[in-house]
C-alpha positions as CSV (number, residue, x, y, z in Angstrom):
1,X,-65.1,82.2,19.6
2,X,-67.5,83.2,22.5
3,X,-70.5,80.5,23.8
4,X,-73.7,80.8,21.8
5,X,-76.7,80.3,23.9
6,X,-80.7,80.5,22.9
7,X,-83.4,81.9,24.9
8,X,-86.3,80.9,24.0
9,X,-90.7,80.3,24.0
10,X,-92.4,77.5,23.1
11,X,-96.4,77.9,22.8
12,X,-98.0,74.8,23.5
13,X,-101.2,74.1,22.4
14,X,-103.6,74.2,24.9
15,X,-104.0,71.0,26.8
16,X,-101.3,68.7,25.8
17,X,-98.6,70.9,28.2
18,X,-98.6,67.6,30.6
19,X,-97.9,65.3,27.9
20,X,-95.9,67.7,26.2
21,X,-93.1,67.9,29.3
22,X,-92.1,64.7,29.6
23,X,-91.1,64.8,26.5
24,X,-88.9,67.8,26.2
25,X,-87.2,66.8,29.3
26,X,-86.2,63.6,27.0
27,X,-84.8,66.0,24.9
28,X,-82.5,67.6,27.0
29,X,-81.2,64.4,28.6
30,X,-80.7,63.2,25.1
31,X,-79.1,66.6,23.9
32,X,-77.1,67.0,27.2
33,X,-76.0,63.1,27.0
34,X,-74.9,62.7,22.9
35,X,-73.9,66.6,21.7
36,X,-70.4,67.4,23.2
37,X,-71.5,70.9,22.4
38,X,-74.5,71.1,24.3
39,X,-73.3,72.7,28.0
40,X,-76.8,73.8,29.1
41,X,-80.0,72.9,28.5
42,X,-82.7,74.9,31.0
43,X,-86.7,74.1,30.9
44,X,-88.5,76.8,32.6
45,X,-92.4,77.4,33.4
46,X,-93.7,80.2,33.4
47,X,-96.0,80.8,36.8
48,X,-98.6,82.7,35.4
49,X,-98.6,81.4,31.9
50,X,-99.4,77.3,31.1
51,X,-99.7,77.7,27.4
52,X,-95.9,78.6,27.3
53,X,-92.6,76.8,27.9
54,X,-89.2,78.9,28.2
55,X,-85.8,77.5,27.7
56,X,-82.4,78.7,27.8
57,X,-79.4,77.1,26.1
58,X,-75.7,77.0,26.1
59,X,-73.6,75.7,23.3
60,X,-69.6,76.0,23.0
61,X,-70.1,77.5,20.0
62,X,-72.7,78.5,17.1
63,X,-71.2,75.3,15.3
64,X,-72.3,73.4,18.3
65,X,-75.7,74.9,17.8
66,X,-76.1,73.7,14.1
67,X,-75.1,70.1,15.1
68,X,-78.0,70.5,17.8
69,X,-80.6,72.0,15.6
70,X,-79.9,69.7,12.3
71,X,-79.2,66.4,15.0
72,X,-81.5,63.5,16.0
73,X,-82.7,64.5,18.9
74,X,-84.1,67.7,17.4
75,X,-85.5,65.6,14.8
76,X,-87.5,63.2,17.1
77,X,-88.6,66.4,19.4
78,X,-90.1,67.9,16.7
79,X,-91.8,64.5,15.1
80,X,-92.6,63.8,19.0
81,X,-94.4,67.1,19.4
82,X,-96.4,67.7,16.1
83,X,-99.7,69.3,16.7
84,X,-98.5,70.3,20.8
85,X,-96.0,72.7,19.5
86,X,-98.0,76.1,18.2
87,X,-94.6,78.1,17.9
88,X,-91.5,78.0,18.6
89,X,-89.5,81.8,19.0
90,X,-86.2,82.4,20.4
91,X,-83.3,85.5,20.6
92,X,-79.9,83.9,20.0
93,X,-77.1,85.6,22.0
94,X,-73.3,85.8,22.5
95,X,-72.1,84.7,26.6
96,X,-69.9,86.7,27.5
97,X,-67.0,86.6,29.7
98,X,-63.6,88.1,30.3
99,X,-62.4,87.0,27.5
100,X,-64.7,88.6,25.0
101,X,-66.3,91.6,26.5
């Protein structure tokens, strides 16, 4: 079964994107810390964009993924964020290697 990885945009509400930061980098220490299945976790500004946050993902698999999205930490992100997060969008994709091209 290949990797599943997310790409994804989060628009933030404008203002909070300083408060809103520290936050999801808790996130991803917690994700990348207590979810075996988490491999990657990526945080990415855009340069010419401050209402938006990018991220890019890695799980081992999309089981992994579904541990991540119904876990704790997803949970408290999401309780941590109310009224900072406007949406959330994202492409779900296969990684492919030699194995599975």
């Amino acid at each position: 079964m290949p990797k599943f990885a997310i790409v994804g945009t989060i628009e933030v509400a404008p203002g909070p994107r300083d408060q809103f930061l520290p936050l999801m980098m808790e996130h991803k220490a917690r994700c990348l810390k207590d979810e075996p299945g988490t491999l990657q976790f990526e945080i990415l500004l855009p340069h010419d964009d401050n209402t938006k946050v990018l991220f890019y993902e890695v799980y081992r698999d999309d089981a992994a993924f579904d541990v991540h999205r119904n876990g704790a930490s997803f949970a408290r992100w999401r309780q941590e964020t109310a009224g900072m997060v406007v949406k959330i969008y994202g492409t779900r994709c296969a990684v492919l290697d030699e194995r599975n091209q």
